[in-house]
Phi, psi and omega in degrees: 000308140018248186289012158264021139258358158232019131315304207280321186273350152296308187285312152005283177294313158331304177278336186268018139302308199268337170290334186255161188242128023106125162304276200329311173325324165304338181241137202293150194015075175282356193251012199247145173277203161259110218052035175273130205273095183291142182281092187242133182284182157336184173272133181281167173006106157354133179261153157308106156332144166221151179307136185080025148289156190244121182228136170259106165272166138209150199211112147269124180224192195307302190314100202291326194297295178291330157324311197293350191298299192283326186209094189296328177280000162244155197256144172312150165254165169283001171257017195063014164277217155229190196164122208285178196198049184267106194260010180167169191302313170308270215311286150010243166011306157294324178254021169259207204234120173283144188272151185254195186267010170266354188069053174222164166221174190231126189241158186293137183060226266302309199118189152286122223219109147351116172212344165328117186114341188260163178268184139318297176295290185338272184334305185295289184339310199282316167325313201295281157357281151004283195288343193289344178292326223239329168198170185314103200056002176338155184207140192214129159219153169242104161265129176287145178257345206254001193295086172222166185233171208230104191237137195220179185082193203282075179208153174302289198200095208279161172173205150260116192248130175255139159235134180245021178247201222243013183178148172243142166296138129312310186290342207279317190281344174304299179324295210293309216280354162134335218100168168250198208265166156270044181217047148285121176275082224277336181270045197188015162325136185249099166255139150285100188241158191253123181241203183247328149298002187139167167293147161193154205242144178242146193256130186230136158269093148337303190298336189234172199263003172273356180318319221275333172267023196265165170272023165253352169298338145277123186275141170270194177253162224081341206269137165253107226252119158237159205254103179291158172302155150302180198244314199257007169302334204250325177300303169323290165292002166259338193298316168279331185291306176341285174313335175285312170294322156317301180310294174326313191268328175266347155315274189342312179283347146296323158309298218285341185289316182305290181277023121315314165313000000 
């Protein structure tokens, strides 16, 4: 009976050594002090357009009749200005101007216009440009519409996320998806990037602070984040069913020490 009871409190000690995880497994640039001032560079490269971009133009002029011309997806206000009436990602989405596969898009009077290659800016500047032949005072901005990322794996609510400002974090996208979970290998991050040669993947540790210099850490668009599992996930989750069977076998076997007795 004895030694069926330090059976028990060894498997015991046991699962609940292996069921459980340390905050510190868990926590992000655990390796940054207090006030440590970091040399961290930039944001990488600016992206490029690519065919089966999505671009939000939008060009404004004195002329409300031609504002509605260049952007359909906006409604007039009473004071003749316009005001957007973008109700969803889809709907966005429908109503910009897809880069096609010569890598151009086509706006009303202007034409076709080259954009593959470009920047944002570049691309406004060149929109710009355009627009100053064909009209008056003209006003132009460009947003990529399609920034959105593929976040999978060890996360509270794993998806697909749009983004609409003009860069993203890897952490910033952790965030929208909830965090991750506690059964996350936070030093074994995956991004996934579609490059114009081929895909390529980068491994990032979320736990130490060089993370902040990797060139993934600013996401492009499109990049797909995978979290990985712990190595110790499947133990952790078999670990009560054990203790039940275990549990089970050692009753029984105190009955049987009892009516023997």
């Amino acid at each position: 009976m004895l030694n069926t009871c330090k059976i028990t409190i060894f498997f015991l000690l046991f699962t609940l050594f292996f069921s459980c995880k340390t905050r510190k497994d868990l926590l992000y640039l655990q390796d940054i002090k207090d006030l440590e001032v970091l040399d961290v560079p930039g944001p990488s490269p600016e992206y490029r357009i690519k065919p089966d971009d999505n671009l939000y133009v939008n060009i404004q002029t004195v002329n409300p009749v031609i504002n509605q011309l260049f952007n359909p997806s906006q409604g007039t206000t009473g004071s003749g200005g316009t005001q957007q009436t973008f109700g969803s990602p889809a709907s966005s989405y429908i109503s910009g101007y897809a880069v096609d596969l010569t890598g151009a898009i086509t706006l009303p009077v202007i034409g076709t216009v080259t954009v593959v290659g470009k920047t944002v800016i570049e691309t406004q500047a060149f929109i710009q440009q355009k627009a100053n032949v064909y009209l008056k005072d003209a006003s132009v901005q460009v947003k990529i519409l399609n920034f959105k990322v593929t976040l999978l794996g060890e996360l509270r609510n794993p998806g697909v996320y749009n983004n609409y400002s003009s860069n993203m974090t890897v952490l910033e996208a952790i965030g929208m998806a909830g965090g991750v979970t506690e059964n996350a290998q936070i030093s074994q991050l995956l991004v996934v990037r579609r490059t114009p040669t081929g895909s390529k993947s980068y491994r990032l540790d979320l736990s130490k602070k060089k993370l902040l210099a990797s060139e993934a850490y600013f996401l492009q668009p499109n990049d797909v984040i995978y979290v990985n599992a712990d190595r110790m996930k499947n133990i952790r989750l078999t670990m009560p069913t054990y203790s039940f069977i275990l549990s089970a076998v050692t009753t029984i076997m105190l009955m049987l020490q009892y009516f023997r007795y």
